[in-house]
Structures are given as C-alpha cells and as structure tokens.
N, C-alpha and C positions, 0 to 999 in steps of 0.2 A: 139434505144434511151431508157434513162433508165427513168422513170420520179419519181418526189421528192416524197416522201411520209410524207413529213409536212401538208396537211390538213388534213391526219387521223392522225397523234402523236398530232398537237395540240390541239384536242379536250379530248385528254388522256392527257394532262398537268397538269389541274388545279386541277387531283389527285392522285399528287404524291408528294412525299418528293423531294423537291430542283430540281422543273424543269428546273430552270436557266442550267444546265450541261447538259442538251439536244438540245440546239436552237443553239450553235455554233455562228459564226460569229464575234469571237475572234479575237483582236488586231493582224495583221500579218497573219492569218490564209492563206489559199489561195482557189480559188475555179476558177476552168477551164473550160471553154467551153466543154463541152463534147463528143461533133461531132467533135471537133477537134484533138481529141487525139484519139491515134490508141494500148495503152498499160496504162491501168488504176489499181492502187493498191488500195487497200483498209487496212490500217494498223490499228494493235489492240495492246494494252497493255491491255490483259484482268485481267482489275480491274476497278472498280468505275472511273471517270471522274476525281475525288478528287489524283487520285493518277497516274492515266497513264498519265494527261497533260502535269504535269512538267518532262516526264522521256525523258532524253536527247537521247536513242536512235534512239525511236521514232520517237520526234520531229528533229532530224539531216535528218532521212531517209526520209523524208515527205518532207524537204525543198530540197534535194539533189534530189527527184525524180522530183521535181514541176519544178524547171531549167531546167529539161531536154524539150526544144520544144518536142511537142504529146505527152507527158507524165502526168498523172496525177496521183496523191495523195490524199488519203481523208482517216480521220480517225474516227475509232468509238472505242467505249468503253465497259464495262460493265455495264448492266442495272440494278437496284436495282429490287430485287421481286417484289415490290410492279407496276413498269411499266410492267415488266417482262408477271406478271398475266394479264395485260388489253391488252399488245400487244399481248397475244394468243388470248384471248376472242376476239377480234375488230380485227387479223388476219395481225396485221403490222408488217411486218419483221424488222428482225437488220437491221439497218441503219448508214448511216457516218455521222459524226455530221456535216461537210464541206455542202455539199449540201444535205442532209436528203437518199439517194440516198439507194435503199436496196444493201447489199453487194453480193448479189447471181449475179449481175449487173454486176459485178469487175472482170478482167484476173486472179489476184491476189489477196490472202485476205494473208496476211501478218502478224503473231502473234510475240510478243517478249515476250518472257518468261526469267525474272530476277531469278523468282524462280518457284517451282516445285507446290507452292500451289494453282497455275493459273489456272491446266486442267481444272476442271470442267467449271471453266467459259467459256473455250474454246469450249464445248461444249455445252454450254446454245447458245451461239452467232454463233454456227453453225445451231443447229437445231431451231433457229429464223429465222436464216436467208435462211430456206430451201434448206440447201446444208446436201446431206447426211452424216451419223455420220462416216459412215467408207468410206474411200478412195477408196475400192474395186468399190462400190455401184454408186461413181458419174460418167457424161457421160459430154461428149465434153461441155456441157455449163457450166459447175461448173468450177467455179477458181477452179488454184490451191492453195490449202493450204498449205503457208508455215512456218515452227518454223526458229527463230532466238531466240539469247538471250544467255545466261550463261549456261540456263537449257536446251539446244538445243546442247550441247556438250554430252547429255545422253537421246536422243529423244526416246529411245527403247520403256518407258513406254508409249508413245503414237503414234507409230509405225502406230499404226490401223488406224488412225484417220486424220494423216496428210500424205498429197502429197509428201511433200520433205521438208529439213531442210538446214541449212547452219549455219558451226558453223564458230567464229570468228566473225571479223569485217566486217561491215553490205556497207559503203559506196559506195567501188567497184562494191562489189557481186550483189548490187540490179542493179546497171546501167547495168552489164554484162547480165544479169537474164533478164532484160529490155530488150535489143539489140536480145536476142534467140528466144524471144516471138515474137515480132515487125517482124521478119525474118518466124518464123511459120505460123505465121496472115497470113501477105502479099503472101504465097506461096499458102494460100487457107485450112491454117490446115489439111496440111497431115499427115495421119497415126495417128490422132486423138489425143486424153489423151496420150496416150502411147507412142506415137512418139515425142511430147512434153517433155515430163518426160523424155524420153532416152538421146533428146538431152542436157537438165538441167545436166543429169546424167555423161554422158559422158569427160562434163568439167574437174569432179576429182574435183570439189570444191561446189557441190552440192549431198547430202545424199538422194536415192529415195528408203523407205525401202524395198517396193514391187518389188525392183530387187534386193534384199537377201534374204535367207534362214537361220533361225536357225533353227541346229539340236541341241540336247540335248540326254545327257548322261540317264543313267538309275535312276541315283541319284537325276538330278534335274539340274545339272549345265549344262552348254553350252559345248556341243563337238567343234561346230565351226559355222561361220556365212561365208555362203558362196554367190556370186552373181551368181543369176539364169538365167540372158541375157548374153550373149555373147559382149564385147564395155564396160560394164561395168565396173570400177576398182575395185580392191581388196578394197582399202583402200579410205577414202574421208578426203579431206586437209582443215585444217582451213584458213580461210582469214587472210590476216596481212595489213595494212597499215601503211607504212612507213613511210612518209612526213605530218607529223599531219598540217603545216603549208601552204601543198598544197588545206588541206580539213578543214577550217574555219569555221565549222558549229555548232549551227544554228547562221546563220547570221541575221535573221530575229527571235528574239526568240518568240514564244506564249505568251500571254497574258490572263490569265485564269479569266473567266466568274465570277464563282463560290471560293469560298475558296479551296485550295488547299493545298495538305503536303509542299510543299517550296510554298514562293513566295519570292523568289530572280530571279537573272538574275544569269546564272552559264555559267563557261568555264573552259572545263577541259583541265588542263594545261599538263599536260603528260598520256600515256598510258601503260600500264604493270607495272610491280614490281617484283623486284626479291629478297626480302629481306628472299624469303624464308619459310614463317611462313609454315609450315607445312597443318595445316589444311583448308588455304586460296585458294578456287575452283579463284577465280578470280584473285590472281595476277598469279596462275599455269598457269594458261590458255591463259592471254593475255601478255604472254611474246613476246618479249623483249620490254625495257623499251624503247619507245619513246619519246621525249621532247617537246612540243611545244615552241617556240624560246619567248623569253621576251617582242622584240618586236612584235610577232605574236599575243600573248596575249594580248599587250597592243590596238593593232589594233580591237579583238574581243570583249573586254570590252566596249572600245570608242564606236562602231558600236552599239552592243546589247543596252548598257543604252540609247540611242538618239533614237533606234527602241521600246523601251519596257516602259522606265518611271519608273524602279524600282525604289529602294533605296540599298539592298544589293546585292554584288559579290559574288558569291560561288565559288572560286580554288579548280574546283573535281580531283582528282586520287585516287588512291590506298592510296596515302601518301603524300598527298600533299606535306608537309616540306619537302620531298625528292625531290625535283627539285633543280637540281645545283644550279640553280638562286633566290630562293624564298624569302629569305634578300633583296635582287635588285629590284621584282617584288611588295613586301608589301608595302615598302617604295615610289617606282616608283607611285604605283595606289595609295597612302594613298596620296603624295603630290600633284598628278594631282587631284584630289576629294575631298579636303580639304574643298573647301566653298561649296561644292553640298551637303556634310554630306553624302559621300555614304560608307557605311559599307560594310566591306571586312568581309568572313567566310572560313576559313578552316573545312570541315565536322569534321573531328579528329585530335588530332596529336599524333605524337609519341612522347615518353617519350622524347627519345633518341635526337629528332629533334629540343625541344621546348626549345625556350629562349625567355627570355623577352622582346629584342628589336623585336624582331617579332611580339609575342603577342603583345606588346605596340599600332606595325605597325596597325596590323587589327584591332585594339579597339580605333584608333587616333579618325576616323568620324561615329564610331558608338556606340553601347552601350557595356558595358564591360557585361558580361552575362558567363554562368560556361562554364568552360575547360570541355573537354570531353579527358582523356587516354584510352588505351586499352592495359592495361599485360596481357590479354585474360589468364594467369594461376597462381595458386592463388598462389604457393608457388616456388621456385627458381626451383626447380627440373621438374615440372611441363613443367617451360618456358624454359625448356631446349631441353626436349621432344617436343614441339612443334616449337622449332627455335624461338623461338619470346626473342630476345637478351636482355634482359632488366631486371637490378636486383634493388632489394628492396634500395639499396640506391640511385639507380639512380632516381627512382620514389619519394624517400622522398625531395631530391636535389628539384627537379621537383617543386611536387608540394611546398614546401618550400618558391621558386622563386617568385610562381604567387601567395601563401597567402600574399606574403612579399609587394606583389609589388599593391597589392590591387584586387586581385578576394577573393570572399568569396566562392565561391560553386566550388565544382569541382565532375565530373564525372568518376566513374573509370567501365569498362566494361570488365567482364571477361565471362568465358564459363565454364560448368560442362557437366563430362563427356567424357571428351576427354583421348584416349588411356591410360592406366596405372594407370590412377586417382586415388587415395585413398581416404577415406571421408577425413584424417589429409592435402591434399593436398586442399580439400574446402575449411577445416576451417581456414588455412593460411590465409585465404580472410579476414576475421574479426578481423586478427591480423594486418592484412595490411593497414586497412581502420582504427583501432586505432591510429595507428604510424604516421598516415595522418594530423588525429586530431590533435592529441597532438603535431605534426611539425607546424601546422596551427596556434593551441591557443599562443606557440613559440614565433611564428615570426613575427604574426598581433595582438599581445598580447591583443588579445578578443577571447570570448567564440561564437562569434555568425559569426562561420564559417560553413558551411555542405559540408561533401562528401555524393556523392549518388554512391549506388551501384549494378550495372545491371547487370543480370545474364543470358544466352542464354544456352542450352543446345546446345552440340555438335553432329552436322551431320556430318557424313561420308561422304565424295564429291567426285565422278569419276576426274578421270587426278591427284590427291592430291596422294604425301605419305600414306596418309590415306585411300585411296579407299581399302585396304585388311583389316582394324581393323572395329572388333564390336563394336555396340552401344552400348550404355549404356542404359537397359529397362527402361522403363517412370516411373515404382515405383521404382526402384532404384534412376532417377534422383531427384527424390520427397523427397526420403529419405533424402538422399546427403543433398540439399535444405533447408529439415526442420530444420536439425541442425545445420546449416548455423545461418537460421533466430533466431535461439533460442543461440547461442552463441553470434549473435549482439547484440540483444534483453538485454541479462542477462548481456550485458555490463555498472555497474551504471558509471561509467566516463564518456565513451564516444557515449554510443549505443543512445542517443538522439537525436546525429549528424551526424547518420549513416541514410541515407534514403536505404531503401531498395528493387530492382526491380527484380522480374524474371519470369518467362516461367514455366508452369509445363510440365513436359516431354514428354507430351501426342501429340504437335502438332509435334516434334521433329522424333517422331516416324512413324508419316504419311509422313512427310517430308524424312525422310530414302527409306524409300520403294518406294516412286517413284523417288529420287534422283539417286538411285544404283539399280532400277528394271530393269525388260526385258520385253519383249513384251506380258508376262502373264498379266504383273500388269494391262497392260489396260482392264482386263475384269473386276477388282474391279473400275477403274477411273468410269467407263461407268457403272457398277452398283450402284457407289456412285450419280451421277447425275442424274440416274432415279431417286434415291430415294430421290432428291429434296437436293443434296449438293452443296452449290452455295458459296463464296467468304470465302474460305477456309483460306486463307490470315486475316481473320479478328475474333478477339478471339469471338464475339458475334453470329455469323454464324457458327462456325466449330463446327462439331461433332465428338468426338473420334469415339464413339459407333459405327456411323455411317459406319465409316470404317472400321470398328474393322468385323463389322458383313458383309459385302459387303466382306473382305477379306477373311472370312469364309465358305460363299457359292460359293466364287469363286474359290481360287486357290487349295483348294483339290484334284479336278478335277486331274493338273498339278503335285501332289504332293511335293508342297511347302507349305509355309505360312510365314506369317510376321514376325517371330521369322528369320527364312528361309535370308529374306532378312536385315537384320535389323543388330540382335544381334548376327550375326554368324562371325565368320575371317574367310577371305578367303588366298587361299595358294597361291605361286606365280605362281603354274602349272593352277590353273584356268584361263579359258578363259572370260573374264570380256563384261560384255554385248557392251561396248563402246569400244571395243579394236580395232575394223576396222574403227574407228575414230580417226585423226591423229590430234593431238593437236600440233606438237612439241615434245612435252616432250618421252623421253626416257625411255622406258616400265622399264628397267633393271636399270637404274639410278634414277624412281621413289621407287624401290622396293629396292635399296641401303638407298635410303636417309630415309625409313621405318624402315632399321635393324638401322640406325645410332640413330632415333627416340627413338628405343627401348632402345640404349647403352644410351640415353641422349648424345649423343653428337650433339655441336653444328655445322654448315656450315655458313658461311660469305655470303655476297651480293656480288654478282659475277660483282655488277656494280664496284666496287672500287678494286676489289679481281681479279688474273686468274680465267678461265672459268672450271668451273667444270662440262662441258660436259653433263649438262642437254638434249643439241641434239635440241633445238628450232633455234640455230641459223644458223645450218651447213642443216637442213633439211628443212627449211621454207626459205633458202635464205633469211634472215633477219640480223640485226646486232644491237647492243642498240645505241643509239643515245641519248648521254646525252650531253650539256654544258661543262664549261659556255660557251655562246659569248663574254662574255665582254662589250657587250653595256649595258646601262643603259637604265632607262624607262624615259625620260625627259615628259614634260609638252606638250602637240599636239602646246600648245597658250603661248605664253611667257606672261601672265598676269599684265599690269598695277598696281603695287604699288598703294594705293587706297590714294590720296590728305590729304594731313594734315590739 
C-alpha cells in the first residue's frame, strides 16, 4: 500500500508560488482504489503544471489507461525550485497530483517528451522521487522508466537514464505494455528487472537500450549499434493507429485548476502529414495521414463541451485545413453552437488552405483575433528548399482576403537558418512583411493594420531530410537576425506596422545537440542538472553557459564536442545514432529527398499525388485514410424557431 503524501506538501503550500497546481482534483480527473488495481502508471509531461495539463497525449493516455478495470493512472508534473528546495529539506518525494501518492510507488513512471529541452526536468523528478538516475543502478522495486513523445524517436541522449522508450503512437502500446506487466506480476516477477525489460523488448515495438551496444569508430562517429541479448531485434518499430474514430480520446477532457497555456477544449481531427516540408520531425514521423470522420468529430465535441464547460474548440493536426472535410466540419460546429457562442480555433493555417468562408466559419461565435501563416522561408528559393509549396503571391492573395474582409493583425512565422540560407534569403522576410502592409492599407483602406513577425531558428531533426545538414552557429543566427531587425526597423513606411519576434540562437543550439546526440550527450544532460539546470524550455531559467561548459568537461573525454554534434553535415555512409529505430520512413528516399532539397526542387503531397515511396506505408502495414464521407454535420436537436 502506497500512502498520500498530502500532510507533509500541504504544510510546504503556503510558500510557494501558485500552490493551487499542486492539490489536483480537477474537473474529470480520476483517482482509483489502489488495492484494486494490479498495474499502476504514473505519467509525466516534465514541465510546469501551466503546460503539461492541457497536453493532449498525456491527457488521452491517462483516460485510456483509467478504462482499463485494475488499471490505474495518475499524473505529476514538474515542480518550480522554489517547492523543489522545501521538498528536499522536509524529505517529500515527487508525487502524482491525482492522489498526492510518491511515484517510486508506480509499476510505471511514464514521461512524454514533445521536445528535447524536458531532460533535465526528467531528472529533477527522478531523483525526488528516489528512483536512481541511471537505469543500470535501479532493482526490482523501481518502475520502469519509460520515454514516449516526438523526442523519444531519438532517445540515445538519454539512453542512461531511462528503461525503455516507445516511439510513435502511445494508445495501443501502453494497454499492450499493460497486459506484459499484469502477466509478469501475477507469475511472481520472474527473472526480475531484466526478465521484465526482455519481455517489453522482445515485442519489436518497445526500445530497451541496455540490450544494445554502440561501438564507435576512431573519429568519433558510430561504427554500428548492435543488440547484446540474444530474442532481441535488430531494429525497434513505431506504433501507428489506424481507426482514430475507434480511439475518441479524451472523452472526459481535464479541467485545469490553475491558468494554463490553452484553455480551450481540443479534438484532433486527423493524424500525420505528408505535405512534406522538409524540416517538419512531426509530420515525418507520424505518417500516414489518418482522418478522424466528421461525424466522429462532431460526436467528440458534443461529449467534451457537456464534460468540460469551455467556450472554445481547438481543430489540432499538422494542418488542420487539410482535412477533406473541414468547409463541412466549420460550418457543421459553427451552426450547432451558434446560440452557446462557442468559438472554433484552428492552431495555424496554411497559406495555401485559407479562405474566407472558413475563416468567416470559426470567427461566426467567437472573436475575430490575428491569423497566424507560416512560409517558414523568407524568400521563394528558400521555400523551395525546404518543400513548403507557397509563393509570395499566394501569401499577398491570402492575406489580402482577411484584411479585406476585416481582420486587422495577421501573424507570419518563419525560421533562420535552415540549409543553404543566405543573410539576402533573411532579408526577403522584411520585404515580405512590407508588401503585406501595403496589400492591407489597399484593401481595408486604413493604416491601422499590423503584421507580426516570428522568427525560430532552425533545428536539425532525426527521421527529416534534414537529419545530415549543419546548423547554423548561434552567432551566425544572431547575426542573420540583427540585420533582419535593422532593415524592419529602417523601414519609414512601413516598419511601424511590422512587430517583430525572435529567438537568439543560443537555445537552438542546445536544442541540436540533444536532438541529433548519442549516448555521450548524457553525460553533459546529467552534468547540466547537477549543476542546477532545471526548465530548460523557459527563456528565464536556461543557461547557454551552462551547457556550453557542462559540454566542455564532458565530452572531450569521447573526443567530440558541440561543434561535433551541431554544426557538422554528416555523409550518407554515417551511421546515425537513431538508425535502428524504424520510423517508416526510408533511409535512402530520406537522403533523395535531401539531394532534391539541395537542387531546390520541389515534391507534392502524396495525399492527392502517386506515392513516392517514402516506404511508411508498405513497412508499417498502414495506408492514408483520408475523405470525404459525404455526410454533413447536422444539429444533435432540431431547435425550435424561437415565437414571434
């Protein structure tokens, strides 16, 4: 029996910042008898409370495990320093917010990693929770640790630290994960940790690094990664789920305590993307395109709003406007929620995608607020290079539509940096964001329009086209950047209406090195979080320095460095640390669609196009699954005409 550890945190409450993100007992949440369940997980989105509650994979795997009878689910978070400090002094472990319950407790501690700048907190939340930092170290009582998530498609850099990982989609994999344990339990856990992990291992859809070996060349690069058990496979397979309208989830959505990055109610209406963009780790990865059906959607709407009380829908994918159906689906939801006032949100849209009875649709019941595009590169040449099909008239069209049609602000989001770049392919960007204006003052013939313009430097991302091109150094991105701002700036016509947003190169860089690392980099991760590196993810916490100098005492040793991982191209004969990770994608039709990058030549959406052999669909037994049905979205309640 595991018991709550709420009388010692709440005497540590009243001094901390924003205890409310600690007590749990949130709208929907769920909490299980204990003693009745025989396979207990403990899930984490290691980041603040403010950011892991609304993340939908989390929240799906949490409600999907909770279904299952004898199964339980409980989530925790990351703790601000300031709890962080009291719960070492006063000696209270991580805990799940669900029932306060320490996670050392748990069969399973479950982490989802979106992005790369999570480790350290993953290790704040291990060694609170008194489960050792390396995996070598823990014995039959320690869960296992497992990564999921995007960044769990390149787990090498934390190799050391976690049990096993599982890339791809999460729904199946945990019930199957589930059922192996439950079977372990009940036999009396034979053959201990290791016999546990053989049999996870064995599936071929779960990653246990400690039955691998890398060797390494003499240079620095990987000779080969090979498995040291026997049962073993060579290679480990991503999850797919096929029938998104088999798996509805969350049906019961969270309701967060505290302020959170969204509070909408969200349903993502399709899975994958194959439009292609080159530099894109997540539509590469979760291919092929699946659809969630119209009226599947409209069934998960209906259900969430009556469970949750929001006011807005968020339509998540890749691309949203890319669902066959999404004219039929705006429309459908805008005229069933007409008198509720519920506002519809597409995250982005494409250029390409966006019309204005659409736009209209999702702005009918709620507030008209800025378009957000993304030509992710600033000059024609650029988007050519990176696949992302969309040319400056298309954009001027675009936005043209919605100043005409009464938006005033619009968002445009590009990236520096990316393969080939020249500073005149930045400056493009200020020429772009002009033409924008002056289309705007046009056509809403007023001055009091603003485009904003956001800048992200570009990462190199395992499974992408891109995984063999160098970075761009963080003072080059800086550079790039300044002359950027200083050509907005010097614009007297227009640069008053230009707002201007970007990233200096420097978190970019840490982000590289454990994106495209190997199992070196975990000895800078684990020397960054001695040294007190914690929510790396947030510009007021990160240290370059930090790393800068954790990377210097560490990987000399190995004779590499961050230069090493970062700013170097790699050749197609290298053996890439994630290569015995089977995404789908086709090693040799990745490193085509690279030389095509180079040529600038463009490739089509193989959704509407023949298949061009990317190899996800003939290897992953999968197939795209797009529309339309042809049904519409009617009204659940034929609504009474209201008396004259």
């Amino acid at each position: 029996m595991s018991e709550s550890v709420f009388p010692q945190l709440e005497a540590l409450l009243p001094h901390v910042q924003k205890p409310i993100q600690y007590v749990g007992g949130e709208l929907n949440s769920t909490v299980k008898p204990w003693e009745s369940c025989d396979v207990r997980w403990a899930l984490m989105y290691p980041d603040a409370y403010e950011v892991g509650l609304p993340n939908q994979g989390v929240m799906i795997l949490y409600e999907v495990l909770n279904e299952r009878e004898g199964v339980l689910a409980e989530r925790t978070y990351s703790v601000w320093p300031d709890l962080e400090a009291l719960m070492r002094e006063q000696g209270v472990p991580q805990f799940t917010v669900d029932s306060h319950r320490p996670v050392k407790a748990f069969d399973v501690f479950g982490l989802s990693f979106s992005t790369e700048l999570g480790y350290t907190n993953m290790l704040t939340a291990l060694d609170l929770a008194g489960i050792p930092l390396e995996a070598r170290e823990r014995t039959i009582d320690d869960p296992i640790v497992l990564a999921g998530g995007h960044a769990a498609f390149n787990p090498e850099p934390i190799a050391d630290f976690i049990d096993c990982a599982v890339i791809g989609d999460g729904e199946q994999a945990v019930l199957e994960i589930t059922d192996i344990i439950r079977a372990w339990k009940a036999e009396g856990r034979p053959g201990g940790r290791e016999e546990l992990l053989f049999r996870l291992a064995r599936t071929g859809g779960v990653y246990v690094p400690g039955f691998y070996d890398v060797e390494y060349l003499p240079d620095g690069r990987i000779a080969r990664v090979v498995p040291n058990k026997s049962g073993v496979p060579w290679r480990v397979s991503k999850h797919t789920v096929m029938d998104l309208d088999e798996w509805p989830y969350p049906k019961q959505p969270l309701v967060p305590l505290a302020e959170t990055v969204h509070e909408r109610m969200s349903v993502e209406i399709f899975r994958g993307c194959t439009r292609g963009c080159r530099f894109c780790q997540a539509g590469m990865i979760t291919r092929p395109v699946r659809e969630r059906s119209i009226t599947g959607i409209g069934e998960m709407v209906e259900k969430g709003l009556k469970a949750t009380g929001f006011e807005e829908v968020g339509l998540l994918s890749l691309s949203s406007a890319d669902h066959s159906e999404i004219g039929d689906i705006a429309k459908g939801l805008a005229d069933r929620y007409e008198d509720d006032k519920i506002g519809l949100s597409l995250p982005s849209t494409r250029v390409d995608a966006f019309n204005v009875d659409l736009a209209n649709e999702l702005t009918r019941n709620g507030r008209r607020s800025g378009l957000t595009f993304a030509p992710e590169g600033g000059s024609e040449r650029m988007r050519k290079v990176i696949n992302k099909m969309v040319s400056e008239e298309d954009l001027i069209r675009t936005v043209a539509t919605a100043y005409g049609n009464g938006w005033r602000q619009v968002k445009l989001y590009f990236m520096c940096g990316l393969p080939t770049e020249t500073d005149d392919d930045v400056l493009q960007i200020a020429d772009m964001a002009a033409n924008v204006i002056a289309k705007g003052r046009e056509v809403s013939r007023s001055n009091d329009i603003r485009c904003t313009v956001s800048i992200g430097g570009f990462v190199p991302k395992p499974h992408t086209p891109f995984q063999w091109a160098p970075q761009l150094s963080a003072e080059e991105t800086d550079a790039r950047l300044e002359k950027l701002r200083d050509k907005i700036r010097g614009d007297k016509k227009y640069g008053r209406s230009i707002g201007f947003r970007y990233h200096d190169g420097k978190p970019g860089i840490v982000e590289g090195l454990l994106s495209r690392g190997d199992r070196r980099v975990g000895a800078v991760i684990r020397a960054v979080y001695e040294d007190g590196g914690r929510f790396d993810g947030w510009r007021e916490h990160f240290s370059y320095d930090r790393w800068m100098e954790c990377a210097e005492k560490t990987l000399p040793e190995f004779g590499v460095d961050v230069d090493w991982y970062t700013t170097r191209e790699r050749t197609y004969e290298e053996v890439l640390p994630w290569d015995h990770l089977d995404s789908g994608l086709d090693k040799d039709w990745l490193w085509e669609d690279w030389q095509d990058a180079l040529d600038e030549t463009e490739v089509e959406d193989c959704r509407w196009t023949p298949c061009f052999d990317c190899g996800v669909c003939p290897q992953m037994d999968t197939h795209i699954q797009i529309g339309p049905t042809g049904k519409k979205l009617l009204p659940l309640t034929v609504k009474q005409p209201a008396a004259k």
